[in-house]
Each structure stands twice: as structure tokens, then as C-alpha cells.
MIDRENSE-245352 format. One line per 2 residues: number of its first residue (from 1); for each residue x, y, z of C-alpha. Coordinates in steps of 0.02 Angstrom, whole numbers. Example, Ala and Ser with C-alpha at 12.3 -4.5 7.8 and 13.67 -1.06 7.14 Angstrom:
REM MIDRENSE-245352
1) 615/-225/390 | 684/-53/357
REM end
This chain:
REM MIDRENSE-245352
1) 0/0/0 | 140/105/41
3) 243/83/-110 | 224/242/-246
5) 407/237/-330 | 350/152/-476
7) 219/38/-539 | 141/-96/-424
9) 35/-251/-451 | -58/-322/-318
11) -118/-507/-349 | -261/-530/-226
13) -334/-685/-198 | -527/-711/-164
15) -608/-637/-24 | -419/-544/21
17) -447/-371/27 | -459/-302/-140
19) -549/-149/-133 | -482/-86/45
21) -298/-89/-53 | -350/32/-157
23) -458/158/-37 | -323/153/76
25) -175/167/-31 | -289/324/-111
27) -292/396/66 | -121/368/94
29) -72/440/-84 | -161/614/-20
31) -140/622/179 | 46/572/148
33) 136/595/-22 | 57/775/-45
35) -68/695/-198 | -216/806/-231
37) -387/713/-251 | -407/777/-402
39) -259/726/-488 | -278/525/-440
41) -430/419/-520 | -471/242/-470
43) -573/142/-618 | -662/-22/-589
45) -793/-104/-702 | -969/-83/-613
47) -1085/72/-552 | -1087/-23/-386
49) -903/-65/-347 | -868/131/-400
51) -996/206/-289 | -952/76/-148
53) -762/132/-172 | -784/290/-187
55) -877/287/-22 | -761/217/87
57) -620/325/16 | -714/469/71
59) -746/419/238 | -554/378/270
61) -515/546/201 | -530/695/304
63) -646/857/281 | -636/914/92
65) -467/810/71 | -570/706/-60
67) -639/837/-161 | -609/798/-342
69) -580/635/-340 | -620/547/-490
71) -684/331/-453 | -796/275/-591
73) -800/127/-707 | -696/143/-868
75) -842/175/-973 | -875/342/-880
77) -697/404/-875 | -707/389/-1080
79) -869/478/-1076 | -792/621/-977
81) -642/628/-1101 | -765/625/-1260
83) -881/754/-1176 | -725/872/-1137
85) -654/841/-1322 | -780/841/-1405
87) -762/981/-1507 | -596/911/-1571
89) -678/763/-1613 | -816/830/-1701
91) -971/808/-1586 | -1087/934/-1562
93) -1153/969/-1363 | -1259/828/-1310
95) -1209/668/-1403 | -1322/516/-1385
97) -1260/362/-1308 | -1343/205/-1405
99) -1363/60/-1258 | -1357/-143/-1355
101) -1543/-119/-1410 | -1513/60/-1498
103) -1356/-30/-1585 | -1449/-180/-1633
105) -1583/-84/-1725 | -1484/19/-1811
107) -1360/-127/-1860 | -1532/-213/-1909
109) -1580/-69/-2024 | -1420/-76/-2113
111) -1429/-262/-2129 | -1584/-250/-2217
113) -1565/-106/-2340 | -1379/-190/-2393
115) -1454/-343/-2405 | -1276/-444/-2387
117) -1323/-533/-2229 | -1499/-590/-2155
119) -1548/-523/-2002 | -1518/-691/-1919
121) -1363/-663/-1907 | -1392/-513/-1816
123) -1317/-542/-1659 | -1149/-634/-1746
125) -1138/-464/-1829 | -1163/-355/-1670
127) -1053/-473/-1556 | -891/-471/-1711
129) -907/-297/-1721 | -888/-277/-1543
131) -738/-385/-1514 | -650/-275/-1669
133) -693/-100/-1569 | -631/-194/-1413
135) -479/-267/-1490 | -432/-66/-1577
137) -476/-139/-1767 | -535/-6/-1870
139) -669/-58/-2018 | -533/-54/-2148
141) -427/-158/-2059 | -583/-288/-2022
143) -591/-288/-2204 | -400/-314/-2218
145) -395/-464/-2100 | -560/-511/-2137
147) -529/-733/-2190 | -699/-748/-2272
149) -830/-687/-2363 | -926/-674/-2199
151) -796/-589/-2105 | -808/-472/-2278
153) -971/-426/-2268 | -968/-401/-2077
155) -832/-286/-2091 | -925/-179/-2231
157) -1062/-183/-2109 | -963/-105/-1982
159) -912/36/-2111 | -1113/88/-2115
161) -1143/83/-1936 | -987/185/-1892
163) -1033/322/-2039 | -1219/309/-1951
165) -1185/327/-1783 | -1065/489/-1817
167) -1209/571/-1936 | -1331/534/-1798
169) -1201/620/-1675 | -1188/469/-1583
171) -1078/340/-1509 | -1108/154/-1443
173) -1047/71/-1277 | -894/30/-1354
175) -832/190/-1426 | -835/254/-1253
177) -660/155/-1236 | -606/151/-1421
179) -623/332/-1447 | -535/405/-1286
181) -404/301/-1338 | -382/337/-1511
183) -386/539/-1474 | -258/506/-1354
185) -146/406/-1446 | -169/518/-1597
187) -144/689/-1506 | 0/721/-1418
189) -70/881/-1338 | -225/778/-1267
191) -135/662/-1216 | -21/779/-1108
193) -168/879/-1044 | -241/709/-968
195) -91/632/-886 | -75/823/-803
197) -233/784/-731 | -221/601/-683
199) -44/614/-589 | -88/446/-511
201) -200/289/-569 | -254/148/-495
203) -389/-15/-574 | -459/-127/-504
205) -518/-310/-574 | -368/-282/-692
207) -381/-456/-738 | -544/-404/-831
209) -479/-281/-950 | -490/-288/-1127
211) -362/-237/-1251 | -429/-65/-1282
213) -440/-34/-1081 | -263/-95/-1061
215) -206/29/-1189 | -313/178/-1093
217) -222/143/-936 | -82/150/-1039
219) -91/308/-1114 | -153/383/-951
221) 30/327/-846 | 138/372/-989
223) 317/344/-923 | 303/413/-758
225) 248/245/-679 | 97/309/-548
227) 0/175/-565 | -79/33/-437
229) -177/-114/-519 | -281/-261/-425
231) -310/-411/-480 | -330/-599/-481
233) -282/-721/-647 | -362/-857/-549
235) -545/-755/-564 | -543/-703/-739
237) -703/-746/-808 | -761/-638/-962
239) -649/-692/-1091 | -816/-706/-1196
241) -835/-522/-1194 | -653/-492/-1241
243) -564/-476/-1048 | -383/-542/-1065
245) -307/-600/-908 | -129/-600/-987
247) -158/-426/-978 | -106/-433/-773
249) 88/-510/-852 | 106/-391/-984
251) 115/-273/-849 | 284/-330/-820
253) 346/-315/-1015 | 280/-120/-1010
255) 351/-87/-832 | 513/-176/-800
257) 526/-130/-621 | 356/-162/-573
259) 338/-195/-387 | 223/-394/-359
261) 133/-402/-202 | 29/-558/-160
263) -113/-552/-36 | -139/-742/1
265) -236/-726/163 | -442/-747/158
267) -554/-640/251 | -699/-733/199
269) -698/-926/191 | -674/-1065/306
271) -488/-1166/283 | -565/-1318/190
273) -666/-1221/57 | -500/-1110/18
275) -400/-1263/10 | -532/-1361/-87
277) -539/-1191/-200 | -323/-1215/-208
279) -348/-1385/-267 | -460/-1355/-405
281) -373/-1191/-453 | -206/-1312/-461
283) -262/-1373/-625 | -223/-1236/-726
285) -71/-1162/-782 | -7/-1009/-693
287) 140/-866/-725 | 148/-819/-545
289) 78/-948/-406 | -27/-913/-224
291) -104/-978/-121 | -253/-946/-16
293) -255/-957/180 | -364/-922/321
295) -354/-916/513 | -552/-939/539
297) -530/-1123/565 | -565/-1292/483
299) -753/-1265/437 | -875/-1397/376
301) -819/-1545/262 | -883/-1486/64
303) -1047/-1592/37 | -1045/-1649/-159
305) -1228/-1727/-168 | -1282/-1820/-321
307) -1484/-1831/-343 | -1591/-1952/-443
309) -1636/-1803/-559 | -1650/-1633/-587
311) -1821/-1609/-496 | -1755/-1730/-351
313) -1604/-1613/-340 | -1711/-1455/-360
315) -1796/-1517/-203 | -1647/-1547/-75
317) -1566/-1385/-97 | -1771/-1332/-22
319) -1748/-1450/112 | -1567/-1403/171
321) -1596/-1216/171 | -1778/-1253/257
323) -1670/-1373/389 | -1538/-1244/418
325) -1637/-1132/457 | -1757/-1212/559
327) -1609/-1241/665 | -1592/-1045/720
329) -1503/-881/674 | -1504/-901/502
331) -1593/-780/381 | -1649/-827/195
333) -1525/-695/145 | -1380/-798/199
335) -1404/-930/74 | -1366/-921/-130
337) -1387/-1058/-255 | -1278/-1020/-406
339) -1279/-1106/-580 | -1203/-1102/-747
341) -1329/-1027/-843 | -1505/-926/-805
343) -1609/-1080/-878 | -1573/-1182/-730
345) -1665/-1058/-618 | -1847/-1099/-681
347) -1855/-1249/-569 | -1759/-1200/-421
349) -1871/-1031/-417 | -2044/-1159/-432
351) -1985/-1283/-290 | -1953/-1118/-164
353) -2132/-1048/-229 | -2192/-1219/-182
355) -2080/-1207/7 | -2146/-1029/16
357) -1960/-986/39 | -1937/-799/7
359) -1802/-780/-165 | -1738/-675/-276
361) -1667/-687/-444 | -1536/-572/-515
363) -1516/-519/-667 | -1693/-500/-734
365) -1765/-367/-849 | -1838/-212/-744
367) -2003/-135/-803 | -1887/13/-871
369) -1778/-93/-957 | -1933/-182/-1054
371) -1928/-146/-1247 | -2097/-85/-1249
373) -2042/43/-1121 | -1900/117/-1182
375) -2010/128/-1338 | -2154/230/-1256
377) -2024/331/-1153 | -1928/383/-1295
379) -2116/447/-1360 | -2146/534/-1203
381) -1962/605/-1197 | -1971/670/-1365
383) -2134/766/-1333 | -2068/857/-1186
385) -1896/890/-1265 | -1877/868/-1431
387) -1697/903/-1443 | -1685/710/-1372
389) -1579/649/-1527 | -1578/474/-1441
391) -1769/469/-1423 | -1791/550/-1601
393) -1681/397/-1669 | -1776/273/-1576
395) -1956/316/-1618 | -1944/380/-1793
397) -1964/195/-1866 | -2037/118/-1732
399) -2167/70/-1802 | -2088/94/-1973
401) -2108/261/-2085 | -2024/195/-2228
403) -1880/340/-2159 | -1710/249/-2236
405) -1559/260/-2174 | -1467/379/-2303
407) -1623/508/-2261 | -1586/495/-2078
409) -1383/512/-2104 | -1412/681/-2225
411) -1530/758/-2081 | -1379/699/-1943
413) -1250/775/-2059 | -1346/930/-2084
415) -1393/929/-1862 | -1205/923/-1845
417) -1161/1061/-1972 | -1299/1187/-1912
419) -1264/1121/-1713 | -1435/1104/-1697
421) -1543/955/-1639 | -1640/812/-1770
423) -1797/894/-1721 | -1774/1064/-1754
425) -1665/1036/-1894 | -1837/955/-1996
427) -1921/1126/-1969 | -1774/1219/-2060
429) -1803/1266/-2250 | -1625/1220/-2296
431) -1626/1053/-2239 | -1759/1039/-2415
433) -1593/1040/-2512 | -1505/889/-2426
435) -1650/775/-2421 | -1727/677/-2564
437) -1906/707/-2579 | -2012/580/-2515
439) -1910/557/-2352 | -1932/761/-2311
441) -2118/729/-2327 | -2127/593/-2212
443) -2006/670/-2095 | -2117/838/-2092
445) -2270/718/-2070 | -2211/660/-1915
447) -2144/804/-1847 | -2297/889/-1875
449) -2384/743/-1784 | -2252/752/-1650
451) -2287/971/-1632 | -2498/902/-1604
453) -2474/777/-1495 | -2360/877/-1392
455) -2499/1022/-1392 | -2631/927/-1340
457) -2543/852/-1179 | -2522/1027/-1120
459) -2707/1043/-1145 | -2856/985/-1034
461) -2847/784/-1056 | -2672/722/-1084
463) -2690/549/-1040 | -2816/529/-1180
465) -2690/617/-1281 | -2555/481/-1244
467) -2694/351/-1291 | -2741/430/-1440
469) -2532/425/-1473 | -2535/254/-1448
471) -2665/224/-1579 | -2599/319/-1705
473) -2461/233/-1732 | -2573/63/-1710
475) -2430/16/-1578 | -2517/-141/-1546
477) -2508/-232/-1727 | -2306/-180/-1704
479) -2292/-285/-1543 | -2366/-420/-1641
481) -2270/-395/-1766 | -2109/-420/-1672
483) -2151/-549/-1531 | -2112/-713/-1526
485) -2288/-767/-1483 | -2469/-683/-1458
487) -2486/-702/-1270 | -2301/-595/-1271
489) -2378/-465/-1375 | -2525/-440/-1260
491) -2390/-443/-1117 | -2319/-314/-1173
493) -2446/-211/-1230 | -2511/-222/-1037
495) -2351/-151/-986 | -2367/0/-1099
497) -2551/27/-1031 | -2496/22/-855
499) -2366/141/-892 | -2505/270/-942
501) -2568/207/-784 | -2451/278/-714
503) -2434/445/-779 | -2615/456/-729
505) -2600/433/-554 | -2458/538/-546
507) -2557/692/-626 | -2700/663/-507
509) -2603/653/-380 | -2498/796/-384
511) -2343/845/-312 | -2280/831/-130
513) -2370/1010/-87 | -2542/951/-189
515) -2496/1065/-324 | -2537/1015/-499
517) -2397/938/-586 | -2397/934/-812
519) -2352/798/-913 | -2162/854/-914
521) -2159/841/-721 | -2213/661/-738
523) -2115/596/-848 | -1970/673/-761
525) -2056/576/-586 | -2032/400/-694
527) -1868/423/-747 | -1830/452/-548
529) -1930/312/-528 | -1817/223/-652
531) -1653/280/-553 | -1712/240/-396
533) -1789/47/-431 | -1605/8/-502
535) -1538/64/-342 | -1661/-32/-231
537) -1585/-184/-333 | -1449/-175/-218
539) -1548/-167/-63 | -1549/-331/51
541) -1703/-409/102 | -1732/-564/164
543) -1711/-683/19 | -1635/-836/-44
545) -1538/-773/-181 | -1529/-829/-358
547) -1390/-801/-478 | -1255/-862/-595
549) -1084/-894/-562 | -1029/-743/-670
551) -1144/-649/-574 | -1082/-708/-409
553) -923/-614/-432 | -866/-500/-306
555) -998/-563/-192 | -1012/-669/-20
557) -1124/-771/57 | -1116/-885/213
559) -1215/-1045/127 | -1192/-1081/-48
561) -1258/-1196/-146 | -1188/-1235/-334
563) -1301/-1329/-438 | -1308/-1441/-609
565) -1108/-1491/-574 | -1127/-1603/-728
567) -1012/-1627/-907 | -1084/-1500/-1027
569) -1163/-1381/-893 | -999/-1351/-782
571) -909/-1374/-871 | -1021/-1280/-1005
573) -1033/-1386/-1185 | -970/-1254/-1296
575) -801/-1243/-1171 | -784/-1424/-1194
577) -791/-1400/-1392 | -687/-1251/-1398
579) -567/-1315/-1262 | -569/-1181/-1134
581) -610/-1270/-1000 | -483/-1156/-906
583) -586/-1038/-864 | -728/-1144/-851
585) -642/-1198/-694 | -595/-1023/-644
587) -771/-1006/-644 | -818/-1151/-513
589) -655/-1064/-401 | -755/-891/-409
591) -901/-1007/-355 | -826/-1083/-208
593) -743/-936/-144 | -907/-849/-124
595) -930/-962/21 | -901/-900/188
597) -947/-1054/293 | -1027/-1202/223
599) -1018/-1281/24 | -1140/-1381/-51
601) -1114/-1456/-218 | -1265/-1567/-320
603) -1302/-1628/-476 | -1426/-1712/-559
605) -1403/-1916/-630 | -1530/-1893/-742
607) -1569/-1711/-833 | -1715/-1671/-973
609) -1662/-1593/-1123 | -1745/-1550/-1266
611) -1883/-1658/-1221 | -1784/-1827/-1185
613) -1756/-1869/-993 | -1544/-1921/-1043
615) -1403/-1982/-921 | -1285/-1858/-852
617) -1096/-1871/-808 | -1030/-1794/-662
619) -921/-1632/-685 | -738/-1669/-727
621) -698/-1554/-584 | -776/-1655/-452
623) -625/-1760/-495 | -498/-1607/-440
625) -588/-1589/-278 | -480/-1648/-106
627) -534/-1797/-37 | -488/-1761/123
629) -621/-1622/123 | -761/-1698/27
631) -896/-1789/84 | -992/-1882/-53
633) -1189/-1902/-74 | -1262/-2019/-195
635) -1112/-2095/-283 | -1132/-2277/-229
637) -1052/-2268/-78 | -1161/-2157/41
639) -1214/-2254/215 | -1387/-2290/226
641) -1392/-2246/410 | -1340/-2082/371
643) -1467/-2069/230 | -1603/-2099/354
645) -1538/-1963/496 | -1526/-1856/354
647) -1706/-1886/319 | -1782/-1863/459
649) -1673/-1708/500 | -1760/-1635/345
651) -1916/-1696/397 | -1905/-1619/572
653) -1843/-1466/509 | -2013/-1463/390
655) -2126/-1515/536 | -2041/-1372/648
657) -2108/-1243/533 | -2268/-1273/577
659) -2234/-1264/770
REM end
């Protein structure tokens, strides 16, 4: 923590202390070495971790000692540097950020009109793309390196949607990295104006960086060396969306007198689960070794239980958390079940329904994040501020208008020239020049229809208004259009009526003072609404939890359960065929080390699959597990006396509930 004369890496093992080395070496870096706050940033990958961190750095730091300081997730940093550069880059105020569904849409519109590719390749196309902005390859190179025809087309692809996005003034999640790095790497003046503010930088998860995040911190440092980096090869575990833990050793070929550190010692987890987590971890190769210890004693043996099927199995984990409990001072909260992927949940989730045990699964779509929505929003956005490019973009084809795409580029070119929103650029005569006819009609139809509807909400009956909106644009025979099946279009279409709903209620009910609030105040109150349900997300009731092992990451709980430890679930299929079972078994370490005191394992012998009950083979990494710290279930070689005082403790513990 201590060390600042150069660059330091600090390998830290599960559950050692990750986050506190950075918070305190930020506090040290300012109460001692004479750093101001504003000159040091600390970069991690989620909202959460930066507003955790950034919270107990300000705490350790004294009155307005942390003023300035800059802890966000990369993706923020690079919005900060396009925002401030903008001009140089050749963005007008108030860019629009496209989220995955944006990008998808418009990568769909240029699919279609080309022709080249069907749409069902869609996400192949959005996912190559992607990887090329995270791995620095411009769309001329993609077509350079491009080995097939596919790769070809993709790459031309890629050409469109980067010429679209900059006409629309916009940028995607991944240009938030690639272009902060390419203005920095291309302008020496930027450059120098950015490591004058960042004097001192320190990441965290470093093992999850990509290539174009690696180069960012690079740029940032420069040769002066003030740099601190966390991170653990033995817990990389996004590969798939371009993370490269080699990244944590090439540290040493750009800094030759890097500084290692290893934190081996556990916080969290009982001796046997960090030494069954050692064993496992064994398997794979490693450039620097550790580790794990703990002085919170021996703990529990590991219970590996294999169950007739995946219903039987299903059931147990029920009984052992409704046992455990039953036995006193344990809350729902304290228990997780994690699996490989999200389809494994739909049992689990019905067999604690049927328990009544209290869960909750993360990683679900929010009412916000709904299509339907974000569709209806963007409406509602538009009409009470039509300079929304974002919400322009969205709604102007949704439903279709028969707009095209070389209409909507011309109108972003001409925005961008004039420095003027979409909106306001349709109601300017010289925009009559750039456009070809029949798209400046039906551009001027809607905004005309966009100017009513907007003038009738401010009048007596808005609600009706947004109705009548919702007609007009027969939003219903869209949502049919585009589900998958009826009963999802209704769904949905039930969504966007409670929505307006909503707005209702919120009109009548006025504000906090019973004054009348418009149609712009209420939208404004969901979008709060919005905000503030995400954050409740993080709030802790009292509920099993649900979640997958990439999920689990970074989190801690004092009963887990892993689930579905079978060949072609953990490890997954696809890593079997591809041969990365690697970090399929990084994966089940991240798993284990989320326990704090007792680790259950289970599987299923017998597993449905696309509609045929099949046999099942236990996990190759059941095979890497201790022995000395295992106890088996179900293999062949359980005792049947203890099968029966295991049954009737779960039967007790049922029976107690009703006490």
C-alpha cells in the first residue's frame, strides 16, 4: 500500500482485501505523499463497486481532502474525455449514447437495406463488431484481416454503422473506450493535458480488462509509472466479452521494475473451502503462483450430493436451506444457489414458490428496461424535449415510416453542421436541399404529428392524448409484429397501458405540496422512478438469492449452494468443444470462494433436455476436488444410516415450521 516509486501489481486472492488496497493506498497517496484528489482516479468495471469505493475513500479521508476525486467505471472516465473533447472530435453538445438495443436496430436497419447478410445473423454481426472496437480494429482493417466472405461482409457492415452513428451524432458502448483512446494516442497535446490531470492511477479487477482498456491505462501513466492495479488471474471470467487475463503479465513487459505483491490470506472462507478452491485452481497453468489461507478455522467438510434427477435435486437444496434454518439464526438472505446458466433457475425458483421460501433472482429485466418501455419513453421524452436525438432515433421507425437510413444520415450530417438538434433541424427550410423528396415529406409528417401531440398534452386531457398516441401509430399490430408469440404481444402491450397508468395517477395526484404537476413533471417523476428501482436492486431483504456464477463475482455469502455440477453444464458444452475449459474452472473457483462457511455441491443423474429425460456425467472437476475435504452423497457409496438421519433431519426441520 505504501509503495508509490514506480508501478505496483497487487495479486489478490478471493475474499483478500481487494478494494480496501486501493481506498487506503488512495488515502495514503493524499494524507501522505502530498497527492491532490483531483489529480488520482481509481477505475473499476461496475456502477456499484465505483460508488461503494468511492464511499469508503471518502470516509477515510478527512474534511474536503477528497474533493475531486475521480472513481468510476472505465466507461464513464471515456465519456468524460469524449464530452470534454468533443469539439476536437467533431461532436456537437449533447451526443447520444446508443445502449445494445439502440445498436442492434440500427445494425438491423443496415442489414436489411444492404441486403448482404440476413438479419439472423444479427447478433454474430453485433457481437464481431464488438470484439474489433474492443480489440482497436478499425473497419478497414476488419476488411484487411477479414478470412472470409462473412468476415467481408461483416466488416462492410461495420463501415455503415460507424458512418451512421457519427451522422446521428452518436456513439455506442464501445466507442466510449475506443475513442478516448484513439484521441489520445493520436494527439499528443490531449494526451499531455490528461496525464496532467491524472498524476496517479489505480484499477481494479485488472484481470478483466480488454485490449482497448489496457491501452487507456496505458496512455493515461505514460512513463512516469503512478500506477496501482488489482487483480486476480485465478478469477478471470469474461474472456467471452473480450477480458484478457494475460493482460495482469504484460504489466511486467511495459514496466520492468514493477513492484508484485501477493495477498494470500482470506477474510472470507473457512480453511477447507480455500483449500478445496487451491486444489481445483491447481489445475491450470499459472505465471505467478498463491495460495489462499485463512485463520477462521477448519469449517465444515464440502458436501458434493448427487440426486436421482433434476427435480429430485431441485428439491434438497429446499430441504437443506428449510433445515438450516429451522435450526436458528439463520436468515434466507444468507443462502445463494448459483448455476451455470439462467435456464437452470426456472425450477429451483418453482420448488421455493412451492416451500414458500422468500427468493430473488438477479439479473432479470426491470419494467424500465422492457422494450416496450423504452419505446413509449422515448415517445414521451421526445414530446417534452424534442432536442432528445436518442429518443428521435428510436421512435422515428418504430413502427416503421419507410424513413431509410441515407435520409436519416443527410438530416444527422446537416444537425451536426448547423449544431442544432434532429428535431429542429426538420423545421429548417434548408434542410429541403439535402434531403430527397419523399423522405422530407414523411419526416415533416411526423414532426408535424409530434408538434400536435405535444400540444394537446399541455391541454385539458393528456392521458387521452397519450392514448390517442398510442393508436396512431397502431402500436399494438407492431408488438405483434415483433413478438415471438401472441400471449407476449398482449404482455407487453399491458405493460405499456400500465405505464399510462401511471402517468395518470401521478397527474392526479400531484406533487408533494398538492400542487398540480404537467405531463413534463411526470415523466421526469418515472425516470426518478427508473433511477431509484435500479438502486433498490442493491438493497438486502430477506431472500434466498438466485444467480449465476458470473454474477456471483465480487460477492459473499455464508451458505452456498452450486447446482447442475454435470459434463456439458460445468463445465459448459461449448467450453468443452472449444477447449477452454480453463476458465470454465476459474469459474467453479469464483463459485466456491463466495462461500463464507458451508459448500454444497449437487447434480442431477438424470437431466431433461430438449424433451428426452438423458443420463448425465458428473463434472470433470468433481474429480480435482480434495478428498480429504469432501464428503460424497449419492455416488454408490453413501451409508444408509446416514441417509435416514438425514431424512428425518429434513423432515423435522419441515414439521418445525409449523410449530
Amino acid at each position: 500500500m505504501h509503495y508509490i516509486d514506480g508501478p505496483c501489481l497487487v495479486l489478490a486472492g478471493a475474499g483478500s482485501g481487494k478494494t480496501s488496497v486501493i481506498t487506503r493506498k488512495i488515502a495514503y497517496l493524499v494524507e501522505q505523499c502530498g497527492y491532490s484528489a483531483r489529480n488520482i482516479a481509481a477505475l473499476t468495471f461496475t456502477n456499484k463497486a465505483a460508488r461503494e469505493m468511492k464511499e469508503r475513500a471518502s470516509s477515510l479521508l478527512k474534511g474536503k481532502a477528497a474533493s475531486g476525486l475521480t472513481v468510476s467505471t472505465f466507461h464513464n472516465l471515456g465519456l468524460n474525455i469524449i464530452r470534454k473533447e468533443h469539439k476536437l472530435l467533431g461532436f456537437k453538445p449533447g451526443f447520444s449514447i446508443f445502449d445494445a438495443d439502440d445498436a442492434r436496430a440500427l445494425l438491423k436497419e443496415i442489414m436489411l437495406k444492404d441486403g448482404d447478410l440476413d438479419s439472423d445473423h444479427l447478433q454474430l454481426v453485433q457481437n464481431t463488431i464488438s470484439n474489433w472496437k474492443n480489440d482497436l480494429v478499425t473497419p478497414e482493417a476488419a476488411a484487411n484481416i477479414a478470412d472470409s466472405d462473412g468476415e467481408a461482409v461483416i466488416a462492410r457492415v461495420y463501415e455503415r454503422y460507424k458512418k451512421a452513428l457519427r451522422a446521428y451524432n452518436a456513439v455506442d458502448f464501445d466507442d466510449l473506450i475506443l475513442i478516448p483512446v484513439e484521441i489520445l494516442r493520436d494527439n499528443p497535446e490531449v494526451l499531455e493535458r490528461w496525464q496532467r490531470k491524472i498524476r496517479y492511477l489505480l484499477v481494479d479487477e485488472y484481470q478483466d480488462t480488454n485490449s482497448s482498456q489496457y491501452l487507456l491505462v496505458k496512455l493515461l501513466v505514460g512513463i512516469r509509472g503512478g500506477l496501482t492495479v488489482v487483480g486476480d488471474d485465478d478469477q478471470s471470467i469474461y474472456s467471452w466479452r473480450g477480458a484478457r487475463p494475460e493482460n495482469l503479465m504484460l504489466l511486467k513487459e511495459d514496466y520492468p521494475t514493477l513492484k508484485l505483491i501477493k495477498l494470500e490470506q482470506n477474510y472470507r472462507s473457512t480453511s477447507r473451502i480455500l483449500r478445496t478452491a487451491n486444489h481445483l485452481i491447481a489445475h491450470n497453468p499459472h505465471d505467478v503462483t498463491k495460495a489462499l489461507w485463512s485463520d477462521g478455522g477448519l469449517g465444515d467438510m464440502i458436501k458434493v450430493i448427487r440426486c436421482a434427477n433434476e427435480d429430485a435435486e431441485a428439491e434438497r437444496v429446499a430441504n437443506e436451506i428449510l433445515v438450516r434454518r429451522q435450526r436458528g439464526g439463520i436468515s434466507f438472505k444468507d443462502f445463494a444457489i448459483l448455476y451455470r446458466g439462467n435456464h437452470q433457475a426456472r425450477l429451483f425458483e418453482m420448488k421455493l414458490q412451492q416451500h414458500q421460501i422468500p427468493y430473488k433472482i438477479s439479473g432479470g429485466t426491470s419494467f424500465f428496461g422492457r422494450i416496450e418501455i423504452k419505446d413509449i419513453m422515448s415517445y414521451l421524452k421526445l414530446i417534452i424535449n424534442p432536442d432528445d436525438d436518442n429518443a428521435f432515433l428510436r421512435v422515428i421507425n418504430t413502427p416503421r415510416r419507410q424513413i431509410g437510413m441515407g435520409t436519416l444520415e443527410a438530416l444527422g450530417r446537416y444537425a451536426n453542421e448547423r449544431e442544432i438538434s434532429l428535431f429542429d433541424a426538420c423545421h429548417e427550410i434548408g434542410i429541403q436541399s439535402h434531403l430527397p423528396k419523399k423522405g422530407l415529406e414523411r419526416i415533416l409528417r411526423f414532426n408535424h404529428w409530434i408538434d400536435k401531440i405535444g400540444e394537446a398534452c399541455n391541454g385539458s386531457d393528456p392521458i387521452a392524448t397519450l392514448r390517442q398516441m398510442i393508436d396512431d401509430i397502431d402500436y399494438e399490430s407492431w408488438l405483434h409484429q415483433n413478438s415471438n408469440t401472441p400471449r407476449a404481444a398482449e404482455r407487453a402491450l399491458e405493460n405499456v397501458h400500465y405505464l399510462i397508468d401511471s402517468i395518470q395517477k401521478i397527474l392526479e395526484r400531484g406533487d408533494e405540496e398538492g400542487e398540480e404537476v404537467t405531463i413534463k413533471d411526470a415523466v421526469a417523476k418515472l425516470v426518478l422512478r427508473d433511477m431509484l428501482e435500479r438502486q433498490e436492486e442493491d438493497e438486502e431483504l430477506d431472500q434466498v438469492q438466485m444467480l449465476t456464477l458470473h454474477a456471483s463475482k465480487g460477492l459473499e455469502y455464508p451458505f452456498v449452494f452450486i447446482v447442475g455440477m454435470e459434463e456439458e453444464l460445468l463445465p459448459h458444452r461449448v467450453s468443452i468443444e472449444e477447449d477452454s475449459i480453463e476458465e470454465e474452472r476459474r469459474l467453479t473457483y469464483v463459485g466456491i470462494t463466495r462461500a463464507k462457511k458451508v459448500l454444497t455441491i449437487t447434480l442431477a443423474g438424470k437431466r431433461k433436455q430438449y424433451g428426452d429425460v438423458l443420463d448425465t456425467s458428473p463434472s470433470r472437476f468433481l474429480e480435482e476436488l480434495p478428498e480429504e475435504d469432501v464428503e460424497w452423497e449419492g455416488f454408490g457409496n453413501a451409508c444408509p444410516e446416514a441417509n435416514k438421519t438425514k431424512g428425518t433431519e429434513a423432515l423435522s426441520g419441515i414439521l418445525g415450521m409449523f410449530d
